[in-house]
N, C-alpha and C positions, 0 to 999 in steps of 0.2 A: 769493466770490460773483460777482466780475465776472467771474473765468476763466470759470465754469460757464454767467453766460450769454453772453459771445462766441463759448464750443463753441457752445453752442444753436443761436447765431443761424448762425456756420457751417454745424453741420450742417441746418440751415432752408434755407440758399442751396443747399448740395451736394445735398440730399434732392431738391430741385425742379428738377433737373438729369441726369435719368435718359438711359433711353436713348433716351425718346422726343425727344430733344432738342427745338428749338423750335419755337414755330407755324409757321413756314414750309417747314420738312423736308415733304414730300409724301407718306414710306415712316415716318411717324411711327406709333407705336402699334402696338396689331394689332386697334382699333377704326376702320381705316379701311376698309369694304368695298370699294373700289376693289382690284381684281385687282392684283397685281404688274404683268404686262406691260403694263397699260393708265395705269400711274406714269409718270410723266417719268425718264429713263434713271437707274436705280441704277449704283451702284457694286457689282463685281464684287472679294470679298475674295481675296485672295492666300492659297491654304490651306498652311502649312510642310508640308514633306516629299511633296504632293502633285505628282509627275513629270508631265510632258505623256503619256508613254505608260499611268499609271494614270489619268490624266484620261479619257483617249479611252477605254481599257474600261470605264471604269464607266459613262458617260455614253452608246455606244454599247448597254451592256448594257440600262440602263433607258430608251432609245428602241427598243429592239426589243420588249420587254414591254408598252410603254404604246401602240403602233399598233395592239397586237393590240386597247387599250380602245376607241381611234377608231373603232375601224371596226365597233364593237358598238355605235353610238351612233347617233342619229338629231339629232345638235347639231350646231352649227355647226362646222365645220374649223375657224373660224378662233380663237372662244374657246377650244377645246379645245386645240389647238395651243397657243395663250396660257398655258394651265392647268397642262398638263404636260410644256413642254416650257420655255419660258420661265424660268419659276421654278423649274426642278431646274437650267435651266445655270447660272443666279443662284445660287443656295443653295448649291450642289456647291463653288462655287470655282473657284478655278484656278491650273494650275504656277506657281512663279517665274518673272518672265520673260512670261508669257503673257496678262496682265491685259490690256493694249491690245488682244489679236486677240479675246480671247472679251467684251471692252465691245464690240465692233466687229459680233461675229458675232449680240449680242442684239440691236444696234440693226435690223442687216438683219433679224433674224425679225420684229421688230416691227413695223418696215416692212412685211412682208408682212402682215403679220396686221391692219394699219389700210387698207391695200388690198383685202383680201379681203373683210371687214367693209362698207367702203365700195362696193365693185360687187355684191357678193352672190354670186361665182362658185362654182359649183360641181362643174360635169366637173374630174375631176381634172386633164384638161392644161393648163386657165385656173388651177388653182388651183396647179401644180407652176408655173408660169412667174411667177406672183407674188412665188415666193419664192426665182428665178432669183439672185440676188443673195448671200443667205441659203446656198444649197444650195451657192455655189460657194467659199463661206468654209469651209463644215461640209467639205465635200470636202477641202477644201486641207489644214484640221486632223485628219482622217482619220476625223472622225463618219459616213462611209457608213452606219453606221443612223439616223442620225437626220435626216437630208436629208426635205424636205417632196416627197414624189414621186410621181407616178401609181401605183407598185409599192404604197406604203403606203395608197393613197385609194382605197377602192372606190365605185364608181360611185351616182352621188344624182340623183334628180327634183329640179330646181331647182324 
């Protein structure tokens, strides 16, 4: 009787220890409506057998596909940007090895995106220079399609 209830109570502490881990986690649950990019900087997992050169095609693939959503949209650059691009380099992962440059490459988009947000810009060449920083990481890693660029932004009545 005593084993059964020390499992209990075990499993009573284990059970209330999920993955939403504790109150103060920011990325807890999937009841917090806060956007991903607008979290205080997550961690980027390490995904096994994911190479730096399957990284950049996949991740180029699906920033080619998703500018073609932006620019069918009348929202903001800069949420959008947040939405789809944000949290697919978050979620995707990344090489062995390559966790520090793509933590590094979210913090610049976000950067940009709390700047954009913040002035209101919208000609796309105020809004490619925001993310001057951002674009020169994406470039260095070989995301030429996903760089935030005049080429991708078509032109908006601020």
């Amino acid at each position: 009787m005593r084993r059964l209830a020390a499992a209990l109570a075990v499993a009573a502490v284990v059970g209330g220890c999920g993955a939403a881990g504790g109150k103060d986690r920011s990325d807890s649950g999937s009841t917090d409506p806060t956007p991903n990019w607008q979290r205080p900087n997550g961690l980027v997992y390490v995904t096994p057998g994911l190479t730096k050169e399957r990284f950049m095609a996949r991740l180029n693939r699906y920033c080619r596909r998703k500018w073609l959503v932006i620019e069918d949209t009348r929202g903001s650059y800069f949420s959008l940007i947040g939405f789809y691009f944000y949290g697919q380099i978050q979620g995707l992962g990344t090489a062995p090895g390559e966790r520090g440059t793509v933590e590094h490459l979210l913090f610049e988009l976000k950067d940009g995106i709390r700047q954009g947000e913040r002035t209101g810009a919208a000609d796309p060449a105020r809004v490619e220079a925001l993310f001057a920083a951002y674009n020169q990481t994406a470039r260095r890693l070989g995301l030429d399609e996903c760089l935030v660029a005049g080429a991708h932004l078509p032109r908006r009545v601020a």
